[in-house]
py3Dmol code that shows the C-alpha trace and the ligand (Angstrom):
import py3Dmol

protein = """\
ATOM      1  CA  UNK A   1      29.721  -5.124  -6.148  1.00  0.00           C
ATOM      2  CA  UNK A   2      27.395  -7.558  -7.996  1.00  0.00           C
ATOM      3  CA  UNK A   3      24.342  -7.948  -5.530  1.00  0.00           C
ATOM      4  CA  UNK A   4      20.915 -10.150  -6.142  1.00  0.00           C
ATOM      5  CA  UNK A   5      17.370  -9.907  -4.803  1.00  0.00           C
ATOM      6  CA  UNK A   6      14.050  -9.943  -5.595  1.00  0.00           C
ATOM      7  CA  UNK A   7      11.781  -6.620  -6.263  1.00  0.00           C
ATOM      8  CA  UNK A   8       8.830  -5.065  -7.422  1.00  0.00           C
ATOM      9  CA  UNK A   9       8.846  -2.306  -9.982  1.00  0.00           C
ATOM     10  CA  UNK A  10       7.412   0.831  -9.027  1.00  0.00           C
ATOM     11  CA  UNK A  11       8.517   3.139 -11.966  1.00  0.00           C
ATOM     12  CA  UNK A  12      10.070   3.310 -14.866  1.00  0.00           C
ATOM     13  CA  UNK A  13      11.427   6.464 -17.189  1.00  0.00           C
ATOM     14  CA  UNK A  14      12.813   6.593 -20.145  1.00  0.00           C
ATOM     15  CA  UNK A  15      16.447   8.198 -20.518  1.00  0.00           C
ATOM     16  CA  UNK A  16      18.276   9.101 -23.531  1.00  0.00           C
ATOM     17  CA  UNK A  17      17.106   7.355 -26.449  1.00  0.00           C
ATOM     18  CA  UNK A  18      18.076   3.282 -25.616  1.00  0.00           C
ATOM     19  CA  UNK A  19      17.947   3.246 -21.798  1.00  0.00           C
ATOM     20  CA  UNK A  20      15.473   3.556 -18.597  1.00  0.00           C
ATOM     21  CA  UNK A  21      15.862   4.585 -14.990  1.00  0.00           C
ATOM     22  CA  UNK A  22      13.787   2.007 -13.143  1.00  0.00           C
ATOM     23  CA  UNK A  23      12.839   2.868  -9.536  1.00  0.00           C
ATOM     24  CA  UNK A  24      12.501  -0.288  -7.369  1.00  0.00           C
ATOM     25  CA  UNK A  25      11.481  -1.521  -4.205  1.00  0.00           C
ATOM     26  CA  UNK A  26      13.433  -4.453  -3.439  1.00  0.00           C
ATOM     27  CA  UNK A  27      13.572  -7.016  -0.342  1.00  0.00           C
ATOM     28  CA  UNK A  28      17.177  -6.698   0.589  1.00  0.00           C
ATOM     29  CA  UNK A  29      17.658  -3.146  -0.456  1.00  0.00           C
ATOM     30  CA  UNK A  30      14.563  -1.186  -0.334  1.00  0.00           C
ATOM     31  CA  UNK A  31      14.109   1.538  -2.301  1.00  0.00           C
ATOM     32  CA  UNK A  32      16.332   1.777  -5.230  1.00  0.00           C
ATOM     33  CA  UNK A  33      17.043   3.424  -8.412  1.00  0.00           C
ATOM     34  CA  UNK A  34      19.119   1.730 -11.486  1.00  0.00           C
ATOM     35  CA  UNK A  35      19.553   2.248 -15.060  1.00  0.00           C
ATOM     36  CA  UNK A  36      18.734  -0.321 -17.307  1.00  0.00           C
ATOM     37  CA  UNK A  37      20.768   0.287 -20.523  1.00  0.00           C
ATOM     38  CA  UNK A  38      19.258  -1.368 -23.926  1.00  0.00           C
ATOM     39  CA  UNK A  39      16.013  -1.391 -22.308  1.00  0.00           C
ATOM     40  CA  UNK A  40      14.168   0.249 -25.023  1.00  0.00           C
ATOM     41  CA  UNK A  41      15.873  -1.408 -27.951  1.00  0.00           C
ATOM     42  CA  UNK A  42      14.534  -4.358 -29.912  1.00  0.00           C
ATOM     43  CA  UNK A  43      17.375  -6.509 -28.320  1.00  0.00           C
ATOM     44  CA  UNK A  44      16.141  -5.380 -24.961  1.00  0.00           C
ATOM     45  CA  UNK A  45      17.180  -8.446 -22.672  1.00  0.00           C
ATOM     46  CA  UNK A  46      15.171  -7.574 -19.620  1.00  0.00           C
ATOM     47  CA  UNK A  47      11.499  -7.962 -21.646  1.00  0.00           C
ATOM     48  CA  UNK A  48       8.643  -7.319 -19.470  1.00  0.00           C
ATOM     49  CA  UNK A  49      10.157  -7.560 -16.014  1.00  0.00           C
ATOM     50  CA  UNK A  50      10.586  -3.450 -15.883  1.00  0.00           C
ATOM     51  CA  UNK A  51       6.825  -2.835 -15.945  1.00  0.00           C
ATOM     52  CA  UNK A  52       5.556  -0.857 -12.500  1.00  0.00           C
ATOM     53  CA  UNK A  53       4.135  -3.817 -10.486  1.00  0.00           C
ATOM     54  CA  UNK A  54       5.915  -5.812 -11.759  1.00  0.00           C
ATOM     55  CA  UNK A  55       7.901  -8.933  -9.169  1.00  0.00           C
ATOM     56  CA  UNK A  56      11.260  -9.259 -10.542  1.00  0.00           C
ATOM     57  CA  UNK A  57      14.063 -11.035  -9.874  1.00  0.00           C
ATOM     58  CA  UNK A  58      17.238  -8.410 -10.419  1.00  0.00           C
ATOM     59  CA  UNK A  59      21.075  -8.779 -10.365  1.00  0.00           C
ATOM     60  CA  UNK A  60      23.036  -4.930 -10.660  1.00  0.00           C
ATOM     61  CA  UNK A  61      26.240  -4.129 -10.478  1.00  0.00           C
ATOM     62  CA  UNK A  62      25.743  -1.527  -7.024  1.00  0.00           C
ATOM     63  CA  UNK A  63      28.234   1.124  -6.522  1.00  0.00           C
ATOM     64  CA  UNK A  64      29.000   2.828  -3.102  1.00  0.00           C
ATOM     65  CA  UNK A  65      27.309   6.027  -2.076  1.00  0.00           C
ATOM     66  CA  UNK A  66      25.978   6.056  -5.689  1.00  0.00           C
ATOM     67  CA  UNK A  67      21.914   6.716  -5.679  1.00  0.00           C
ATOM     68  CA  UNK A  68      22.003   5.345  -9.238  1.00  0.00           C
ATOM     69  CA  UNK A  69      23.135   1.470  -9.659  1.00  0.00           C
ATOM     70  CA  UNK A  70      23.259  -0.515 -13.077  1.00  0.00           C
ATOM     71  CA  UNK A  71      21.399  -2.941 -14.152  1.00  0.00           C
ATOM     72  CA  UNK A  72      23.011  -6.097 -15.240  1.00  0.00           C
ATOM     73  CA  UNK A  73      19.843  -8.874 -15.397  1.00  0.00           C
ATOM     74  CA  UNK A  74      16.249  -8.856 -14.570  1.00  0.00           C
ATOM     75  CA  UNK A  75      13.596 -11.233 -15.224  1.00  0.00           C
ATOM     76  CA  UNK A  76      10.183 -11.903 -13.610  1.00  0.00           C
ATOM     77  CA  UNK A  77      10.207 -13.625 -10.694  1.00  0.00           C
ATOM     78  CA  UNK A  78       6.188 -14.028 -10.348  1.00  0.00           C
ATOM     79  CA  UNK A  79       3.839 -12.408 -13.076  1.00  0.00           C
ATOM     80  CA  UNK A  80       0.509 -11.032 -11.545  1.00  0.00           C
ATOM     81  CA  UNK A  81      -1.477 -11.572 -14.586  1.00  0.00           C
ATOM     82  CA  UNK A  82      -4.860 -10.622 -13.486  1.00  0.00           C
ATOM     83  CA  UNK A  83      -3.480  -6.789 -12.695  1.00  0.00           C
ATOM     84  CA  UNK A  84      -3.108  -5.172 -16.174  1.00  0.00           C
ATOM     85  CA  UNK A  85      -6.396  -7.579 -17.620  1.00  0.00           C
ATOM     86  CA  UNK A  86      -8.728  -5.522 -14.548  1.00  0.00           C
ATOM     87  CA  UNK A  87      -9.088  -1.658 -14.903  1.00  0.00           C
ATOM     88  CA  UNK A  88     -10.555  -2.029 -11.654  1.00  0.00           C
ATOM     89  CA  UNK A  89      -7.487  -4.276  -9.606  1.00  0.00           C
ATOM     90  CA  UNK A  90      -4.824  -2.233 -11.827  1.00  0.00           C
ATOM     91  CA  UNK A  91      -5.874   1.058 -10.550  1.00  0.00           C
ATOM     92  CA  UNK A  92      -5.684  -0.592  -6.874  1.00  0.00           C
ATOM     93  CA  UNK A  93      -2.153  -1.807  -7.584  1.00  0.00           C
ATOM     94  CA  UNK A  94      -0.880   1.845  -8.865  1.00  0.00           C
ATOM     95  CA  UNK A  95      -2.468   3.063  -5.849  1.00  0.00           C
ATOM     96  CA  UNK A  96      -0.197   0.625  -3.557  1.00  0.00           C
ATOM     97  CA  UNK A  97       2.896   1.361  -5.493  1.00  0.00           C
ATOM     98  CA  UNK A  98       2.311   4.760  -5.698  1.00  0.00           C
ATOM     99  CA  UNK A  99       2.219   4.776  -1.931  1.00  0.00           C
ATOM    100  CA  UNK A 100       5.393   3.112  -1.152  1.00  0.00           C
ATOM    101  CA  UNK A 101       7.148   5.051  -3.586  1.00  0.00           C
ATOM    102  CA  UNK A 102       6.092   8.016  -1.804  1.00  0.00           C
ATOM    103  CA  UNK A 103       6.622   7.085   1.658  1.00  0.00           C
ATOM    104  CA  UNK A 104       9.835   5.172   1.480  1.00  0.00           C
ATOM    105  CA  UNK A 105      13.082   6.478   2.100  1.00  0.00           C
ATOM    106  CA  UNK A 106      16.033   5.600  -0.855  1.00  0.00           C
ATOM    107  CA  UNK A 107      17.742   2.302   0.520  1.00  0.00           C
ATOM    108  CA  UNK A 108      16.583   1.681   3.235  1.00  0.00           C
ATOM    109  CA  UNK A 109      15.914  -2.251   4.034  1.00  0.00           C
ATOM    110  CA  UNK A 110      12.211  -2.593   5.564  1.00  0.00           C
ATOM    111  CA  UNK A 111      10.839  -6.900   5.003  1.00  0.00           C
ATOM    112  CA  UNK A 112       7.879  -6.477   6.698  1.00  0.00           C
ATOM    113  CA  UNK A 113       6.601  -3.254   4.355  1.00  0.00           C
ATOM    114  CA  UNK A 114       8.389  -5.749   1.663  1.00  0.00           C
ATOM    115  CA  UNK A 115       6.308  -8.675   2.096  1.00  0.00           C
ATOM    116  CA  UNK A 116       3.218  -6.330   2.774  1.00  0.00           C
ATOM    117  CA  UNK A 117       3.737  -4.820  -0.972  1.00  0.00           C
ATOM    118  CA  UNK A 118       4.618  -8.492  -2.532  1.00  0.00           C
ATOM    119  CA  UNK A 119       1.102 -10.267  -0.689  1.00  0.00           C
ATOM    120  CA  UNK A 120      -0.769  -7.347  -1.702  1.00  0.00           C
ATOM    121  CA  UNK A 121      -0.571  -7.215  -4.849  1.00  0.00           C
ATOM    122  CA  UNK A 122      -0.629 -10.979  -5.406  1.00  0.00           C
ATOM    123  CA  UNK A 123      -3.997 -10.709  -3.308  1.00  0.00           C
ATOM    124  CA  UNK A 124      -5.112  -7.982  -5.519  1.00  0.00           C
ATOM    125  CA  UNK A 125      -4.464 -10.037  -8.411  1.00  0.00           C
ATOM    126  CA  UNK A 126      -6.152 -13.218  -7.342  1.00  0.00           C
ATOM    127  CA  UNK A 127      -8.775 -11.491  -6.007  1.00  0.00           C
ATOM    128  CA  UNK A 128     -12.596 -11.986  -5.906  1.00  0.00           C
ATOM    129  CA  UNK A 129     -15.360  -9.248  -5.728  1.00  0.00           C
ATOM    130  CA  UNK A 130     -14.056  -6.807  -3.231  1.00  0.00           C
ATOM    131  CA  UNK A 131     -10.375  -6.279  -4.332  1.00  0.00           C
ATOM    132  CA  UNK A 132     -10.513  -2.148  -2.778  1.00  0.00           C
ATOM    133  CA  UNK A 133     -10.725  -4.185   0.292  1.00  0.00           C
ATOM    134  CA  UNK A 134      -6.751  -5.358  -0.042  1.00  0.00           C
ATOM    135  CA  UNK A 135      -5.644  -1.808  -0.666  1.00  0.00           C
ATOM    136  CA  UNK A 136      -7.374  -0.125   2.896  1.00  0.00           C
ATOM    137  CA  UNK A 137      -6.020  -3.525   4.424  1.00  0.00           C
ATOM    138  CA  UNK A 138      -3.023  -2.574   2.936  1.00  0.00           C
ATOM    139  CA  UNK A 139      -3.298   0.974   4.023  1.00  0.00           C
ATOM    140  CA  UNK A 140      -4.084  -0.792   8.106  1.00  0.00           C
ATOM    141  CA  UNK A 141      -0.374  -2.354   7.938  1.00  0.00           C
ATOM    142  CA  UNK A 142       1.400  -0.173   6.958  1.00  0.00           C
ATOM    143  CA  UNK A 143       0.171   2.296   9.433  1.00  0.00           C
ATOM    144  CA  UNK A 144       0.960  -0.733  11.582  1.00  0.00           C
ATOM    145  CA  UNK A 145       4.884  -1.435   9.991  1.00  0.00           C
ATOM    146  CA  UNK A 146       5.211   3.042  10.854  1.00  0.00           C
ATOM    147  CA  UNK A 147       4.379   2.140  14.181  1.00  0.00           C
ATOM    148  CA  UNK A 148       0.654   3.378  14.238  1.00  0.00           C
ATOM    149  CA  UNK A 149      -1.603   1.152  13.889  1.00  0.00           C
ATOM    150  CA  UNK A 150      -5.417   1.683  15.310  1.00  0.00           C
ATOM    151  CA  UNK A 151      -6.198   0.546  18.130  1.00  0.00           C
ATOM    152  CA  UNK A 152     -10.287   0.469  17.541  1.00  0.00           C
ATOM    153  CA  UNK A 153     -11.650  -2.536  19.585  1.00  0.00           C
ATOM    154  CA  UNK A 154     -12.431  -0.425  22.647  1.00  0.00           C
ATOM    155  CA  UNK A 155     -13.243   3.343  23.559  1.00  0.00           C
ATOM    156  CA  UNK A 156      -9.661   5.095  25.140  1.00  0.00           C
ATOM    157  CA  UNK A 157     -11.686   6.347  27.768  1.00  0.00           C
ATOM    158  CA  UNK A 158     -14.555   4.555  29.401  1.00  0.00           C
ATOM    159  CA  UNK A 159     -13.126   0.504  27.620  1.00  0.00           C
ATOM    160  CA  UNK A 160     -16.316  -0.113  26.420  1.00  0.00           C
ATOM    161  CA  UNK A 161     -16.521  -2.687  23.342  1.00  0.00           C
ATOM    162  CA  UNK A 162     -16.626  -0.243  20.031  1.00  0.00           C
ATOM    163  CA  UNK A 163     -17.386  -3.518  17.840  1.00  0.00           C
ATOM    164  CA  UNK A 164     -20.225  -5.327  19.618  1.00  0.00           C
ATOM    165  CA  UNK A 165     -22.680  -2.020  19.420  1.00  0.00           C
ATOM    166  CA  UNK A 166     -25.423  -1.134  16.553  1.00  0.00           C
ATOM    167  CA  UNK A 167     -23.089  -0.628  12.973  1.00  0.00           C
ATOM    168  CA  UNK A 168     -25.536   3.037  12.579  1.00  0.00           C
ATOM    169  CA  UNK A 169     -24.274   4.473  15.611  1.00  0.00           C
ATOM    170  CA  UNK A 170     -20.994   6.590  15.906  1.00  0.00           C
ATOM    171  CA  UNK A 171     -17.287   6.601  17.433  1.00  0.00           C
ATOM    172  CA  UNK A 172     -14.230   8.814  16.956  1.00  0.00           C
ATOM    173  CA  UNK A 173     -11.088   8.057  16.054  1.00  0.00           C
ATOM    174  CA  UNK A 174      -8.323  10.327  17.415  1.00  0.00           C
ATOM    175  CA  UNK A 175      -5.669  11.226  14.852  1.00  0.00           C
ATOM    176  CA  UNK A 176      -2.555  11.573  17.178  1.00  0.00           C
ATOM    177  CA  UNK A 177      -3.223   8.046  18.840  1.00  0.00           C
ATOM    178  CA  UNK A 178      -5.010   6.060  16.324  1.00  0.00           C
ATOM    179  CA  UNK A 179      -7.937   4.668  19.407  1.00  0.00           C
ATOM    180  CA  UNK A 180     -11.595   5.158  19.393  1.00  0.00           C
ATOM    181  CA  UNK A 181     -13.153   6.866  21.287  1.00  0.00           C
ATOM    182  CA  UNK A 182     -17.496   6.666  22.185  1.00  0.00           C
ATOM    183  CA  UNK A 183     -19.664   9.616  21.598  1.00  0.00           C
ATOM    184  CA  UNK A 184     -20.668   9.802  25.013  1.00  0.00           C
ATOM    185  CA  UNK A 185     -16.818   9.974  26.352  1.00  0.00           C
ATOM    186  CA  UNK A 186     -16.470  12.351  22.993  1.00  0.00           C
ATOM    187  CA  UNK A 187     -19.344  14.563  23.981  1.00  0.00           C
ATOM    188  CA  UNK A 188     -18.446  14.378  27.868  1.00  0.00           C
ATOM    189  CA  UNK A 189     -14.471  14.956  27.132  1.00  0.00           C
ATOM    190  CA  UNK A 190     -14.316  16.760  24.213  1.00  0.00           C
ATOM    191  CA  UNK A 191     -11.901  14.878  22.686  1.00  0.00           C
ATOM    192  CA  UNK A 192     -12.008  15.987  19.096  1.00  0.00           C
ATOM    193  CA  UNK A 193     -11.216  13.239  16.218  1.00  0.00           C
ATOM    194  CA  UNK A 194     -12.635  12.012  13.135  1.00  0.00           C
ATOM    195  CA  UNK A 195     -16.528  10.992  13.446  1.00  0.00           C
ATOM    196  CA  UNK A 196     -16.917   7.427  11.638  1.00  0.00           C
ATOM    197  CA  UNK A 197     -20.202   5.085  11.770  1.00  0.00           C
ATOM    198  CA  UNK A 198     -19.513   1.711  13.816  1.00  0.00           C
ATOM    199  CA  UNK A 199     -19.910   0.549  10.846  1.00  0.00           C
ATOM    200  CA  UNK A 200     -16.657   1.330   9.437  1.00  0.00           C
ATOM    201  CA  UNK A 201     -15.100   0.802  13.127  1.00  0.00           C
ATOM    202  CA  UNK A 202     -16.180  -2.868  12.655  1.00  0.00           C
ATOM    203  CA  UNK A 203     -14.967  -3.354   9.071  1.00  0.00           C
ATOM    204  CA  UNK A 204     -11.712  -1.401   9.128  1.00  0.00           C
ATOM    205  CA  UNK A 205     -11.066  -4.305  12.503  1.00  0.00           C
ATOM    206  CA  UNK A 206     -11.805  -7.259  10.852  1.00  0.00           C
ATOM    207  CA  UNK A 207      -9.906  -5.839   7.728  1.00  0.00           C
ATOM    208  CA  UNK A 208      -6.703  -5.507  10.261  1.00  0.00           C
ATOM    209  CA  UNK A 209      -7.052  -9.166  11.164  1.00  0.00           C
ATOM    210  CA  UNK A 210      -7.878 -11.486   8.599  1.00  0.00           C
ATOM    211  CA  UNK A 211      -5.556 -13.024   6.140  1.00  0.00           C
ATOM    212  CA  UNK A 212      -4.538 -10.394   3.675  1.00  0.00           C
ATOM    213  CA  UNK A 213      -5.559 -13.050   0.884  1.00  0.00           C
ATOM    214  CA  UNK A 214      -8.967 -13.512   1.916  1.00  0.00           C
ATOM    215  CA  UNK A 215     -10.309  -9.927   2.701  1.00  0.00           C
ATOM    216  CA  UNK A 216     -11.861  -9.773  -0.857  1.00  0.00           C
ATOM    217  CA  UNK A 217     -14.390 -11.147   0.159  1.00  0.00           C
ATOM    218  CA  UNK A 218     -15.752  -9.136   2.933  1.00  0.00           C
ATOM    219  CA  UNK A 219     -18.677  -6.867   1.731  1.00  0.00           C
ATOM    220  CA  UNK A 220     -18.533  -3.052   2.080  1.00  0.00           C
ATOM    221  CA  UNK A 221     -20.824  -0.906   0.686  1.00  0.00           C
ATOM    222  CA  UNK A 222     -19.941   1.412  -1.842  1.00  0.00           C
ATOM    223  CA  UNK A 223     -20.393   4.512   0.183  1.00  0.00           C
ATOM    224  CA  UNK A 224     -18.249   2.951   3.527  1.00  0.00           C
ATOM    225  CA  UNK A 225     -15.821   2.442   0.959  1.00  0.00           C
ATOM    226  CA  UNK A 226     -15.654   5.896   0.256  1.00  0.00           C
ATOM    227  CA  UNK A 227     -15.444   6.492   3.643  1.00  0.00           C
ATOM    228  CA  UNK A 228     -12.725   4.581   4.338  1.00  0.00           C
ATOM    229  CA  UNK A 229     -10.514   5.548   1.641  1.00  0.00           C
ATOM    230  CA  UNK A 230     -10.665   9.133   3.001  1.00  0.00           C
ATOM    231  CA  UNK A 231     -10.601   8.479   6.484  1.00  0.00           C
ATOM    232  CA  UNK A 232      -7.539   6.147   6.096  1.00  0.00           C
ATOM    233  CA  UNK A 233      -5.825   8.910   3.776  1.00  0.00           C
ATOM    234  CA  UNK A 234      -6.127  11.779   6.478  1.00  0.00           C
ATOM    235  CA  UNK A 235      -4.405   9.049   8.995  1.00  0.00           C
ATOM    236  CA  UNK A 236      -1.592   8.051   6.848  1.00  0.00           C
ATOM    237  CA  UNK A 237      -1.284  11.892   5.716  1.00  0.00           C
ATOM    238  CA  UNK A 238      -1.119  12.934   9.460  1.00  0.00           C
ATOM    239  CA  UNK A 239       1.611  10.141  10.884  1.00  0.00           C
ATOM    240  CA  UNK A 240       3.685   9.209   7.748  1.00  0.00           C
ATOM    241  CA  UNK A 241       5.787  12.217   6.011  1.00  0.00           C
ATOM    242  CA  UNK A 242       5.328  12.420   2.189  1.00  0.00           C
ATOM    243  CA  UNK A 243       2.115  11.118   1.913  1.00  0.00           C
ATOM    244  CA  UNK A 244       0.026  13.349  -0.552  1.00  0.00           C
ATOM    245  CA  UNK A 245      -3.290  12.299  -2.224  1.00  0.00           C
ATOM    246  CA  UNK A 246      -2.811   9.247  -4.913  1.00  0.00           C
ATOM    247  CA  UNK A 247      -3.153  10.010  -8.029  1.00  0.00           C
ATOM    248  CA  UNK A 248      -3.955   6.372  -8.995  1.00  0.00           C
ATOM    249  CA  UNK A 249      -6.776   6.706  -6.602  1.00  0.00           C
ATOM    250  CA  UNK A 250      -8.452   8.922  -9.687  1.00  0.00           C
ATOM    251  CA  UNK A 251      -8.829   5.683 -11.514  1.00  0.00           C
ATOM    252  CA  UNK A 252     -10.308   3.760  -8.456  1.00  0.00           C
ATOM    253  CA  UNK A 253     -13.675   3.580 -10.386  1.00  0.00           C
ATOM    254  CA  UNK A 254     -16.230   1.756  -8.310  1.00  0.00           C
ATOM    255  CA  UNK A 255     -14.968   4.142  -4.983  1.00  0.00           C
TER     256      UNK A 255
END
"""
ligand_1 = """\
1
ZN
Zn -16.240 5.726 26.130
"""
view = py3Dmol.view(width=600, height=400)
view.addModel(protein, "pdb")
view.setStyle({"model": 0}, {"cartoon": {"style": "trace"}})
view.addModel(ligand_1, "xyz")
view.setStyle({"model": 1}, {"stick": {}})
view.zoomTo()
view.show()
């Protein structure tokens, strides 16, 4: 069956000495593998539309309980040009496809963690000073789209506002549930969980609700960056199967 939609490139591999298998994550389809034959010829029809990060639009010929579909025509649908000129917003955008690829299940149609991946990366690539900011945003959602998001506006126990209080002073966040809790409910219940600053309580919420386009701007610190990335890695390690450190996180230089 011919079949059409619109998808971003998450890997590519060479195979035999003309062709590449091309991993994709696609809108209608989800995850999905084909092999693009002539792609690594110098009559190679589908030009730079098989690049990882890549939006392309693709047309394949899909077979029936096949994990391996042919490519027939591929061409960019959108190009995010500012990704491969930025060390910086390039290692952000590995990091994001990276992720999906890991978590994702082979065909599985998911447009919510669809559009998440498209906005992303176009808000990566348009981005202004902060562009780590998109990726823990991005990190927020799809917690949210696995069905657990954080629930960090008030303590689980006693209700009282985490976000209002002084940024130096400390919550928890409880793994298993994803809420905050204070330290004097911690210290009186013993409640375990991760010990973060208010601080990163108060970013990490307004992260979750703005605009994915205009986080970039919010300012972090270096250091509550670092934070984050770690404390939203031991999250998404601890409710979402297959997630294992990023390698493209290696190249996240100013984290
Ligand atoms: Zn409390």
């Amino acid at each position: 069956m011919i079949v059409s939609t619109d998808a971003i490139v998450l890997r590519s591999m060479k195979y035999g000495d003309t062709s590449k298998i091309v991993t994709l994550y696609s809108r209608k389809y989800g995850k999905i593998r084909v092999m693009a034959k002539g792609a690594r010829t110098s009559k190679n029809k589908f030009g730079a539309s098989l690049e990882p990060m890549v939006h392309s639009s693709v047309v394949m010929y899909k077979k029936e309980h096949r994990d391996l579909h042919l490519l027939s025509n591929c061409e960019i649908a959108s190009p995010f040009l500012g990704l491969n000129d930025d060390g910086g917003k390039m290692a952000i955008g590995l990091a994001m496809i990276e992720l999906v690829n890991m978590v994702m299940h082979d065909e599985e149609e998911n447009q919510p963690m669809y559009t998440l991946l498209l906005e992303s990366l176009r808000a990566v690539d348009e981005s202004g000073r902060n562009p780590e900011n998109i990726f823990f945003a991005f990190e927020l959602r799809m917690a949210e789209i696995f069905g657990y998001g954080l629930n960090i506006q008030r303590c689980a126990r006693c209700g009282r506002s985490l976000l209002n209080e002084q940024a130096t002073a400390f919550a928890y966040i409880l793994l298993a549930s994803g809420s905050g809790v204070c330290s004097d409910c911690h210290k009186e219940h013993n409640v375990g969980g991760v010990k973060v600053s208010l601080g990163i309580l108060q970013s990490l919420s307004r992260l979750s609700a703005a605009p994915i386009r205009s986080i970039s701007d919010e300012p972090i610190s270096r250091s509550m960056q670092g934070e984050m990335l770690a404390l939203l890695q031991t999250y998404l390690k601890y409710h979402i199967e297959g997630v294992r450190t990023l390698r493209s996180l290696s190249l996240f230089t100013n984290v």
